[in-house]
N, C-alpha and C positions, 0 to 999 in steps of 0.2 A: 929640323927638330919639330916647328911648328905644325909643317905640313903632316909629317907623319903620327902625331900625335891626334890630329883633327881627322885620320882617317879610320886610325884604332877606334877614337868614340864614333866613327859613324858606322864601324863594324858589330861594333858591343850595342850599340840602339839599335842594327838589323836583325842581332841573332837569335833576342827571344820571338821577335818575329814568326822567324824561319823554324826553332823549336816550337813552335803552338801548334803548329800546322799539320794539322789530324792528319788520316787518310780518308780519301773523301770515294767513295763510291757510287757508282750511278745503278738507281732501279729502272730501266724504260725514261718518262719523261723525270722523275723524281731523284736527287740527289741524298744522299746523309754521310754522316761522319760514324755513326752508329755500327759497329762491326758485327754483333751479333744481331742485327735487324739485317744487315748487308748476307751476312751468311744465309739468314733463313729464306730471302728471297731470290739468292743464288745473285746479288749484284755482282758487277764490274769493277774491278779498282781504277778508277781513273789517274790517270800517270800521267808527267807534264806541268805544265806553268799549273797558277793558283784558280782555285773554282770560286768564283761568287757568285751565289745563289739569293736572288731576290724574291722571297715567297709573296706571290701577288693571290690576290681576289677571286675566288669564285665566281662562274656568274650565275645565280640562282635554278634549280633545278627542273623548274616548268621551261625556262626558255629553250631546250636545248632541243636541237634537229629531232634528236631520239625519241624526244615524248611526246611524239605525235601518233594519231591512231588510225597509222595507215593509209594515209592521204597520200603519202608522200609526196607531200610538200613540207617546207619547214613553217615551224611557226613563226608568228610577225613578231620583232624584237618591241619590248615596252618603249612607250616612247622617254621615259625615264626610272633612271634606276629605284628601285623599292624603299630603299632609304632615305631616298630626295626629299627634302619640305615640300608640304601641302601647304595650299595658297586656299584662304577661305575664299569661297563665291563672291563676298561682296568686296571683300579683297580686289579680287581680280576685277571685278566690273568698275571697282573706281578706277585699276591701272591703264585698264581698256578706254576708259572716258578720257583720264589723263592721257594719254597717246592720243587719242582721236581729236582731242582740241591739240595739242604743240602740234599735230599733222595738220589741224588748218589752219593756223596761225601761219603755218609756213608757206601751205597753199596761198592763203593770201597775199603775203610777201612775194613768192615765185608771179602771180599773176599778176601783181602791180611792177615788177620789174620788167615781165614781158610786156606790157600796156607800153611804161618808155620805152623799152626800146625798139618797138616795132613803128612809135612815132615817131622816133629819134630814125629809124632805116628808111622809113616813109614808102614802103614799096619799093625797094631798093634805090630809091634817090633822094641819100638824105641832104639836107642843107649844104650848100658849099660856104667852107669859110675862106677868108682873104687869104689865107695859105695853099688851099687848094685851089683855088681862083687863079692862081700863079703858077701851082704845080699839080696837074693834073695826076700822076702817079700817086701822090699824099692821098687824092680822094678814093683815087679804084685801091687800095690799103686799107682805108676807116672804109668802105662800103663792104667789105669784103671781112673784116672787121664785125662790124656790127650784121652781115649776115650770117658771123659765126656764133654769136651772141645769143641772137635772136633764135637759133637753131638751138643753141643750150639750153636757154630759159624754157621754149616749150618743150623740149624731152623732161626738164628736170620740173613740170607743171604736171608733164603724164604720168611721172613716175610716181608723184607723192599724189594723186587720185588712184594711182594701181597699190601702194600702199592702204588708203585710207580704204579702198573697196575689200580690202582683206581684213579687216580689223571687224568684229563679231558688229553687227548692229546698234546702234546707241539705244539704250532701253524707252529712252520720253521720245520716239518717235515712231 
């Protein structure tokens, strides 16, 4: 009795559903529910499962291939969209200074880590301690070790100089 009762309400919560459900017609890329717009443009009645139609965004009308004059080529897409916030000039030059100092703060961290531990690799022969004095494997592990270390540190010293060389010029210099 239970079960059958719990299926009737989930048939009566499906069916106005199912009664809402226009006829939806397709114009080319464009959908509607609209019958006398559907007539006048000679649509499709689209037949089958349910159409959900997500009306998106334009994208402004200078950008497009077409409006260009003859080059043929397309035009360059904006580097951001029309709507986006403006960032005032002096704005931006504090955020560029802020970046350009945390980038050498970091710098300098990165190159006093490499300073250890390329004293600590010693030219690849660093200190033997009493455990590798005993067990020579432990040592060629930490040498091989601290040459992979020391191989990180400077890629990751390059990379925040190939950051900081991208960052606009600091203006007091």
């Amino acid at each position: 009795m239970m079960k059958s009762l719990s299926v009737l309400l989930a048939l009566a919560a499906m069916a106005p559903a199912a009664w809402s459900q226009d006829r939806i017609y397709r114009c080319g890329n464009e959908y509607t529910n609209n019958t006398a717009q559907a007539r006048e443009k000679g649509c499709k009645l689209v037949e089958g499962g349910n159409v959900t139609v997500v009306q998106g965004t334009r994208a402004p009308a200078g950008n497009s291939a077409s409006s260009g004059s003859g080059g043929g080529g397309t035009s360059a897409p904006s580097a951001s969209p029309s709507n986006a916030p403006r960032v005032d000039a002096n704005d931006q030059r504090a955020r560029d200074a802020d970046a350009r100092s945390i980038l050498e703060a970091e710098l300098r961290k990165a190159e006093a880590r490499l300073a250890d531990l390329s004293k600590e690799y010693n030219n690849g022969e660093p200190q033997r301690t009493a455990l590798e004095l005993r067990n020579p494997q432990v040592y060629i592990e930490r040498t091989a070790e601290l040459k992979a270390a020391v191989s990180r540190a400077e890629s990751d010293v390059a990379g925040i100089k190939r950051e900081l060389a991208r960052l606009p010029a600091a203006a007091g210099r």
